[in-house]
Rosetta silent file (secondary structure, phi, psi, omega in degrees, C-alpha in Angstrom):
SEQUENCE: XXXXXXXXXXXXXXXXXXXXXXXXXXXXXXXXXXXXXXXXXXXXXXXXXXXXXXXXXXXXXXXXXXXXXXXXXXXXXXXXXXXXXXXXXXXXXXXXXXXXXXXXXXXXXXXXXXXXXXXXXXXXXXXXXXXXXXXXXXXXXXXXXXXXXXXXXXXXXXXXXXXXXXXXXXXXXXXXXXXXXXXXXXXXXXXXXXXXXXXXXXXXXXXXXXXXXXXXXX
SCORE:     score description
SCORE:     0.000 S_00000001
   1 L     0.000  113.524  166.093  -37.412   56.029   88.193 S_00000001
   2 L   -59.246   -7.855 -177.208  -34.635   57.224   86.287 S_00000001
   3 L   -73.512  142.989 -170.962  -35.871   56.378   82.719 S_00000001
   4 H   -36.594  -29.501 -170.053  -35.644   59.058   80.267 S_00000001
   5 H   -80.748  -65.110 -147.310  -39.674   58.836   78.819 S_00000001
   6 H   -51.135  -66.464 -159.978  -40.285   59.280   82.974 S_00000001
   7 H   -67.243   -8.444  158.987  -38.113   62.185   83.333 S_00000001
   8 H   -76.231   -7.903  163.932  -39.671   64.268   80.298 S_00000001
   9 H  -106.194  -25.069  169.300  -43.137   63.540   81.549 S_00000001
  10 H   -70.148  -32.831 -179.777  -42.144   64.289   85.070 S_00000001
  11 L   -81.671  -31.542 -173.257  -40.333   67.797   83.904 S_00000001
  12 L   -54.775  153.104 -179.892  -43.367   68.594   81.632 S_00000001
  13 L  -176.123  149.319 -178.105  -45.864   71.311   83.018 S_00000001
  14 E   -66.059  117.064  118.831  -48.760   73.881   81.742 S_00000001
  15 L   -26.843  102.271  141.024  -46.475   77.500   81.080 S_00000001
  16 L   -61.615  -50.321  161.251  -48.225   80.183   82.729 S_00000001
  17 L  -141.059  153.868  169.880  -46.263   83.155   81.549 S_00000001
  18 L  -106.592  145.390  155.900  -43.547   83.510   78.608 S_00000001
  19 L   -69.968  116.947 -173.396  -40.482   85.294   77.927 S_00000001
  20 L   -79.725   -3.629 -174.991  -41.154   86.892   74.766 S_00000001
  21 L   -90.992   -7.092 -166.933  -37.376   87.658   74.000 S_00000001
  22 L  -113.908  144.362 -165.821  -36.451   83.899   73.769 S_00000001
  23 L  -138.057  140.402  158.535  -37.597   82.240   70.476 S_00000001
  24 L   -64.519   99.987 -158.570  -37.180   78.449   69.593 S_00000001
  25 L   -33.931  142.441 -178.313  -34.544   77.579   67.378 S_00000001
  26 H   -54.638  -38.047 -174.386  -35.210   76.684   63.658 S_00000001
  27 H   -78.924  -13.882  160.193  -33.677   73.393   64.046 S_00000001
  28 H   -73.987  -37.770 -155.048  -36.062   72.609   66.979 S_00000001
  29 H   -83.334  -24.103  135.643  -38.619   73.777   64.996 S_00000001
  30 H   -43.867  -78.965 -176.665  -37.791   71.020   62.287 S_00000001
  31 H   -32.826  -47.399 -173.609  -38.081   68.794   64.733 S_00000001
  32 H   -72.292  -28.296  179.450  -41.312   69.570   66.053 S_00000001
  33 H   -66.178  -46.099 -173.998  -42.655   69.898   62.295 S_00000001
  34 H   -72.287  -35.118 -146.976  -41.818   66.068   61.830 S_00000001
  35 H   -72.545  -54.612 -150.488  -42.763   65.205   65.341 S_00000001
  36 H   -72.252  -81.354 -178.727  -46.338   66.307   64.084 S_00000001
  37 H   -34.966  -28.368 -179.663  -46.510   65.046   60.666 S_00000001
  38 H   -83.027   -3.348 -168.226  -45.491   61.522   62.367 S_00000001
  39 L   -44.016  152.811 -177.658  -48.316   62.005   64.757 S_00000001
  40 L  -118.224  134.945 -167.602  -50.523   58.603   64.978 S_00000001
  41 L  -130.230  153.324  157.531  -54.255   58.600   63.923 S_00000001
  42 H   -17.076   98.427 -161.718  -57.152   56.344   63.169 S_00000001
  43 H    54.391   14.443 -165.989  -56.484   54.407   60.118 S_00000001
  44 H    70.381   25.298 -153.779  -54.036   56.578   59.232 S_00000001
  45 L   -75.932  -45.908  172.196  -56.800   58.879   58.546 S_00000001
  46 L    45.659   58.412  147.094  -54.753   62.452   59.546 S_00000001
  47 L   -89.754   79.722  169.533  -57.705   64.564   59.290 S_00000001
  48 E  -130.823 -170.119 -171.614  -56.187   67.553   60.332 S_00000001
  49 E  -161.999  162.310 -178.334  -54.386   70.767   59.561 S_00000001
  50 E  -162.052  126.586 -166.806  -51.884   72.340   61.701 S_00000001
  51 E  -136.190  134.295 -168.704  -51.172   75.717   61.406 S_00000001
  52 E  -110.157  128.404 -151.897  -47.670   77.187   63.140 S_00000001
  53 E  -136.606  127.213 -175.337  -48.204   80.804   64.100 S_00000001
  54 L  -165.897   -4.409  171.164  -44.415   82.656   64.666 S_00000001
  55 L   -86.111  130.168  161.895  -44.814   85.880   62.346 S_00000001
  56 H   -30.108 -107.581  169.273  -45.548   89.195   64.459 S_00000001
  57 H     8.676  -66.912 -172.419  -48.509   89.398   61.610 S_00000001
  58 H   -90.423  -19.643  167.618  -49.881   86.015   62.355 S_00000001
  59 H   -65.505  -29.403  171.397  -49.268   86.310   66.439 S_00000001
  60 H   -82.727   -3.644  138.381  -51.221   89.592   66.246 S_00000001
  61 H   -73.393  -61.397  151.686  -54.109   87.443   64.681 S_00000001
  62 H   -46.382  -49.250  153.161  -54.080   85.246   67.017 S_00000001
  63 L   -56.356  -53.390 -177.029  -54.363   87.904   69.737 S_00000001
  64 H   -36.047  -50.168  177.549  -57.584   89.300   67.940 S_00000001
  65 H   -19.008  -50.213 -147.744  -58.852   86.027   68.462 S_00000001
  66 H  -103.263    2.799  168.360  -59.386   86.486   72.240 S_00000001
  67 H   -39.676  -36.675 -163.612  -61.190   89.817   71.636 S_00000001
  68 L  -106.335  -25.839 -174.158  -64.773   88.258   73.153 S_00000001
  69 L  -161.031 -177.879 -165.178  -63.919   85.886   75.681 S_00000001
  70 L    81.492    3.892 -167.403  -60.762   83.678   76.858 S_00000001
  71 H   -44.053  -72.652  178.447  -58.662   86.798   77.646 S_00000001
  72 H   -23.802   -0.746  172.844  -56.737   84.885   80.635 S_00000001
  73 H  -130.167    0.349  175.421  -54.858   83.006   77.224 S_00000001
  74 L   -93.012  -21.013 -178.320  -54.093   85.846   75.059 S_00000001
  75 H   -45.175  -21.015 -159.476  -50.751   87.326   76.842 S_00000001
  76 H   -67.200  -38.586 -154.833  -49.824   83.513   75.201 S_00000001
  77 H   -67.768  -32.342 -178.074  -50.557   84.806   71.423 S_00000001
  78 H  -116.334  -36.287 -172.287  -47.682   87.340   71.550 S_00000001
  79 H   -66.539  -41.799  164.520  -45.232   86.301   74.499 S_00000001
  80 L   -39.822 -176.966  177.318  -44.758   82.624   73.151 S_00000001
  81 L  -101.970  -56.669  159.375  -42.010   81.779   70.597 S_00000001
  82 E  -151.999 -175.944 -176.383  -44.383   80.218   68.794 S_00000001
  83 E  -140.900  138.368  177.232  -48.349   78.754   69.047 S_00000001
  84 E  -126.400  125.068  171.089  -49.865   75.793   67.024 S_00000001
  85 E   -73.663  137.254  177.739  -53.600   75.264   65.827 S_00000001
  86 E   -83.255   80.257 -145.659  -55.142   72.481   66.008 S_00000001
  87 E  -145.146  121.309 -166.854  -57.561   71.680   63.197 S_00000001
  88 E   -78.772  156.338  149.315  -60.012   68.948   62.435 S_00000001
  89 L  -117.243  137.462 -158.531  -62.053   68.620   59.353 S_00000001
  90 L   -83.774  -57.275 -179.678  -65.625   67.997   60.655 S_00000001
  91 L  -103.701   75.076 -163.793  -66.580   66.593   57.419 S_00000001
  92 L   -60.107  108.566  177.067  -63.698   63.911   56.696 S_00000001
  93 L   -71.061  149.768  165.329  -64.722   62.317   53.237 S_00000001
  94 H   -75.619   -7.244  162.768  -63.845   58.804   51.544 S_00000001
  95 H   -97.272  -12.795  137.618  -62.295   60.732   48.721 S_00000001
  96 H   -31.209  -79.888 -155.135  -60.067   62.851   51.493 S_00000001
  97 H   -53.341  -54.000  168.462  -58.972   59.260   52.865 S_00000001
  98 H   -23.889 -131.451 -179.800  -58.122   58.362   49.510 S_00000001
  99 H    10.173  -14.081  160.218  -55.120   60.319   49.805 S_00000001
 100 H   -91.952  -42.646  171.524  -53.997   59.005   52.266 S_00000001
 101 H   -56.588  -30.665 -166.782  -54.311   54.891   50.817 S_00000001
 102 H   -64.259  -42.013 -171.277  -52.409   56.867   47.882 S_00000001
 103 H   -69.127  -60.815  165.102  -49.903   57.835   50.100 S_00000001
 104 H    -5.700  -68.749 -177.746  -49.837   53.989   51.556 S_00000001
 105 H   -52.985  -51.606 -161.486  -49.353   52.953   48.315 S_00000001
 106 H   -77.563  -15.400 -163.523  -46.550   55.407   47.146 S_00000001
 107 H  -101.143   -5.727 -169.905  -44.453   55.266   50.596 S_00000001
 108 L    56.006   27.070  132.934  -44.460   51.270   50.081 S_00000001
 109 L   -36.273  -57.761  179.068  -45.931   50.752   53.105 S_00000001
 110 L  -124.065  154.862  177.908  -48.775   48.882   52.026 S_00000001
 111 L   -53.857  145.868 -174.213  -48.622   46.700   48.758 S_00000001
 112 H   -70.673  -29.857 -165.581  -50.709   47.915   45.656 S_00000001
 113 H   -88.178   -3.776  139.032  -52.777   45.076   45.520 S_00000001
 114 H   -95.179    7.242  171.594  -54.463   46.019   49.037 S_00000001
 115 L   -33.046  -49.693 -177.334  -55.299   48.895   48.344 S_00000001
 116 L   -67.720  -30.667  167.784  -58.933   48.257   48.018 S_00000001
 117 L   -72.666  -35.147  146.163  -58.983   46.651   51.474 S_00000001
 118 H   -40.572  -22.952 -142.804  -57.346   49.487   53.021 S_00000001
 119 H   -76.955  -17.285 -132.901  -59.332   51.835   51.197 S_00000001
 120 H  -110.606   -3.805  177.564  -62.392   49.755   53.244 S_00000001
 121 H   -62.634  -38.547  168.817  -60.897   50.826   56.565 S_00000001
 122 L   -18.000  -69.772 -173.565  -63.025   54.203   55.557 S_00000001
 123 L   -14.308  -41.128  160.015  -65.789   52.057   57.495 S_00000001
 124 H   -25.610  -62.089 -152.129  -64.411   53.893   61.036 S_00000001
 125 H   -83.185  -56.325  176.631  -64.998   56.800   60.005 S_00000001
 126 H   -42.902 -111.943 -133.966  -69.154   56.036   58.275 S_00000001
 127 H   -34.719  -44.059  155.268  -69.530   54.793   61.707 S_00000001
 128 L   -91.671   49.829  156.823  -68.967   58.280   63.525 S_00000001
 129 L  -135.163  111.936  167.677  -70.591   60.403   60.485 S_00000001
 130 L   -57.794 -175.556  155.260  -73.987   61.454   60.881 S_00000001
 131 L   -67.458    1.556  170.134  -76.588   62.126   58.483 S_00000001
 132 L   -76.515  -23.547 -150.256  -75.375   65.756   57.624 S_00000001
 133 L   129.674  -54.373 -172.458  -71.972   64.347   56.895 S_00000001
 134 L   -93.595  136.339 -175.400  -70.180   65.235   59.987 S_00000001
 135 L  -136.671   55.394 -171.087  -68.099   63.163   61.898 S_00000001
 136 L   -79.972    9.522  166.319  -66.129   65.988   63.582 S_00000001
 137 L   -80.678  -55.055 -160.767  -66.310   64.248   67.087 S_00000001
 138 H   -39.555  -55.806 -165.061  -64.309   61.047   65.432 S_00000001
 139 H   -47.946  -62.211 -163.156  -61.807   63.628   63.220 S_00000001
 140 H   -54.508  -31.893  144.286  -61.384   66.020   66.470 S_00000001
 141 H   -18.754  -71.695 -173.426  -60.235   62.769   68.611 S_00000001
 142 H   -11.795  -83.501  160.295  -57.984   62.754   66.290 S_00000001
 143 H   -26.749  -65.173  135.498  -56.240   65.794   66.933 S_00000001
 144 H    -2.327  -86.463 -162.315  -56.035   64.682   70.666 S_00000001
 145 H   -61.720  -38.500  167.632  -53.723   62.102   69.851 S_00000001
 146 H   -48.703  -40.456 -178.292  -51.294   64.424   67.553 S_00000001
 147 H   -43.431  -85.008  175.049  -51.752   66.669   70.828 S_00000001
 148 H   -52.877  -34.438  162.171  -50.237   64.534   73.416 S_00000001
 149 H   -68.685   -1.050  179.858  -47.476   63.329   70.785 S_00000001
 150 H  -110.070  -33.986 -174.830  -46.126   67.288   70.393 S_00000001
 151 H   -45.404  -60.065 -156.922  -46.173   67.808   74.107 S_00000001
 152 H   -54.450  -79.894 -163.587  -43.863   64.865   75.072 S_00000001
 153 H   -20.750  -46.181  159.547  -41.523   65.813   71.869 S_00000001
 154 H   -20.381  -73.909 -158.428  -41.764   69.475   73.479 S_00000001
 155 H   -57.080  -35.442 -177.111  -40.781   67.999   76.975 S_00000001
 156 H   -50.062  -75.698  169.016  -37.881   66.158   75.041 S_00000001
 157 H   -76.095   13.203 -172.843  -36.676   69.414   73.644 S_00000001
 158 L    83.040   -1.190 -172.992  -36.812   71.463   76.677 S_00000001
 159 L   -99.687  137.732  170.311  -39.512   73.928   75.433 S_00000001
 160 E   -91.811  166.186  169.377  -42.425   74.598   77.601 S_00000001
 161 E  -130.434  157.966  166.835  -46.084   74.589   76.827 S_00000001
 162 L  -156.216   96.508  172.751  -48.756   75.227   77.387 S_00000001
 163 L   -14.526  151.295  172.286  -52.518   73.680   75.994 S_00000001
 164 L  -179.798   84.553  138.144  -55.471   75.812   75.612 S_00000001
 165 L   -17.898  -43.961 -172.158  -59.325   74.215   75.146 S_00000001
 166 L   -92.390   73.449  127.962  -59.617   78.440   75.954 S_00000001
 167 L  -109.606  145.204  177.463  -59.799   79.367   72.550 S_00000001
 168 L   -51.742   51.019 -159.411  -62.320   81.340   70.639 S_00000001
 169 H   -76.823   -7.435  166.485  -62.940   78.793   67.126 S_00000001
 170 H   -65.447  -51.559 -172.825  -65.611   81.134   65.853 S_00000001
 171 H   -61.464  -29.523  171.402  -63.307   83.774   66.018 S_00000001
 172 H   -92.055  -16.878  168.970  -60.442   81.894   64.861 S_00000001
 173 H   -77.187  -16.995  165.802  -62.185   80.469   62.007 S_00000001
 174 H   -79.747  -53.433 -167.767  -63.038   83.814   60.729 S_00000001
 175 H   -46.965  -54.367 -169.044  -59.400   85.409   61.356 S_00000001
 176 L  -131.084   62.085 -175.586  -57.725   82.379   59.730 S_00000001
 177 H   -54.182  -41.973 -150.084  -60.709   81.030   57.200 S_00000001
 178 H  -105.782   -5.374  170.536  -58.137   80.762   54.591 S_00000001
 179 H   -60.504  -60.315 -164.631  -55.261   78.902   56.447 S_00000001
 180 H   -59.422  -18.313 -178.968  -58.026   76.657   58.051 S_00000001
 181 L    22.092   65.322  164.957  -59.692   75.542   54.853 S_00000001
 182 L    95.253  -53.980 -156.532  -62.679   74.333   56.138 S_00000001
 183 L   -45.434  152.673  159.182  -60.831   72.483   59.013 S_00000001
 184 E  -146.916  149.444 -150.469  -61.693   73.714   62.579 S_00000001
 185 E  -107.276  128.200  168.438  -59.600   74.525   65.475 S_00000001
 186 E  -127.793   23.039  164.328  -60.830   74.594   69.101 S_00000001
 187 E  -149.929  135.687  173.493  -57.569   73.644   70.762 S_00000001
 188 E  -129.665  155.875  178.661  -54.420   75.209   70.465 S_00000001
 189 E   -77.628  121.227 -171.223  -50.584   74.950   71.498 S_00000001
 190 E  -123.554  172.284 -158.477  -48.800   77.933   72.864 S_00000001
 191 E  -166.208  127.329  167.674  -44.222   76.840   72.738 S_00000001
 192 E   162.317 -150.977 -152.356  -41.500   78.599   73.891 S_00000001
 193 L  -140.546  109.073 -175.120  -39.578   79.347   76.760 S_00000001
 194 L   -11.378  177.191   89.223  -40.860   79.869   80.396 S_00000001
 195 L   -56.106   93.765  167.459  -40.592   83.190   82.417 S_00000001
 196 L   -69.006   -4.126  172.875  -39.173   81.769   85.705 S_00000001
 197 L   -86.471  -38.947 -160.376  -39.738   84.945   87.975 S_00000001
 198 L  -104.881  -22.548  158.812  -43.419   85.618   86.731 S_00000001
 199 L   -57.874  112.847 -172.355  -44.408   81.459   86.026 S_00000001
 200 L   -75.532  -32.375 -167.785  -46.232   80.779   89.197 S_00000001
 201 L  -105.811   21.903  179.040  -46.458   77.469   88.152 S_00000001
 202 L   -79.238  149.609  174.872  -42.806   76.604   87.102 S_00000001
 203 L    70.267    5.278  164.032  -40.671   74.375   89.224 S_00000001
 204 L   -92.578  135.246 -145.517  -43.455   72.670   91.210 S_00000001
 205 L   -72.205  153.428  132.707  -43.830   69.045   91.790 S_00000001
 206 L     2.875  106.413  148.235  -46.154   66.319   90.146 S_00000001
 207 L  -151.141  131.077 -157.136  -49.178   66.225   91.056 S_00000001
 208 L  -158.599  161.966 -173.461  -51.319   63.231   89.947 S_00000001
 209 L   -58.544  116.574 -175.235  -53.254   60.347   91.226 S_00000001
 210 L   -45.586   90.897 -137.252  -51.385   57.336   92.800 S_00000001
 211 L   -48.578  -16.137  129.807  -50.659   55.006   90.514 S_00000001
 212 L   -25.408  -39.322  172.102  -52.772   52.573   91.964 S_00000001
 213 L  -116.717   14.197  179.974  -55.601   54.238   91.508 S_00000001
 214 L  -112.905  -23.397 -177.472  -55.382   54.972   87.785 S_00000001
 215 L  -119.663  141.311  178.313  -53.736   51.679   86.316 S_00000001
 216 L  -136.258   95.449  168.967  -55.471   48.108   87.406 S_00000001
 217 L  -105.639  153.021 -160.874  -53.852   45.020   86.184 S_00000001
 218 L  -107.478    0.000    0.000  -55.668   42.028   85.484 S_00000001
């Protein structure tokens, strides 16, 4: 299939090693700022944080991270161009979401005089909050979906990536407590631009499930 969405998911691929001399251009790196702020969430809830790590200073934080375990992901901390955290807030509040019906209101999306019915959408979230508060499975979903919407945009712009589950969030929640404001990051983004001699896994085909046995229509 020749369509364009195919061949950016067909080109896309986990980055095993980086060139560290090649950096992503500022004006991708608008792009990619917007791609993420447009990201689509639950009610519009966009309980997250995102934190873009491209200073020596904060890439050398980000290696510290990987001090107790994970190693096999830290060459990523300094050899990327740049790496993005991923960060939930485990205990998303109905006076957070407010802010966001504010924003509803103010972007003239939704009319002032729903407000209150929007505001009642909150209900999602009391369904996936325990009795502590936290309803950091629902929020961390979230995240997920922002996830998969920076990748393609990635694949779009030609930058590789590469995902990583193998991070340290105790460690990163101490290093970058005051970026992270409460929020907490267990999955992060590493961005930049392949090594094609030392990426083992650059340039190798597709390989996924037959299409057959993953989609069933009814």
């Amino acid at each position: 299939m020749s369509h364009q969405i195919i061949k950016d998911l067909s080109t896309r691929y986990t980055a095993k090693k980086y060139d560290a001399s090649k950096r992503i251009s500022a004006e991708d790196i608008d792009v990619i700022k917007q791609a993420i702020r447009l990201s689509a969430s639950s009610i519009n809830s966009q309980p997250w944080k995102f934190i873009l790590v491209e200073s020596d200073e904060g890439k050398q934080r980000l290696h510290d991270t990987f001090a107790n375990k994970f190693q096999f992901n830290q060459q990523h901390a300094k050899e990327a161009s740049h790496t993005l955290l991923l960060a939930f807030d485990p205990k998303f509040t109905k006076e957070k979401f407010t802010k966001r019906v504010d924003a509803e209101v103010s972007s003239g999306h939704l009319p002032a005089e729903k407000y209150d019915s929007f505001l009642g959408a909150y209900a999602f979230a009391e369904m996936n909050t325990d009795e502590n508060g936290s309803n950091a499975t629902w929020t961390k979903a979230q995240v997920y979906l922002a996830l998969g919407n920076i990748l393609h945009t990635l694949a779009r712009l030609g930058i590789a990536s590469t995902p990583m589950e193998g991070v340290d969030h105790e460690l990163i929640g101490e290093i970058f407590k005051a970026e992270l404001d409460g929020h907490v990051c267990e999955v992060a983004l590493a961005m930049g631009y392949q090594d094609e001699k030392e990426d083992w896994n650059f340039g190798l085909p597709k390989a996924r499930l037959a299409l057959n046995e993953v989609i069933e229509v009814v």
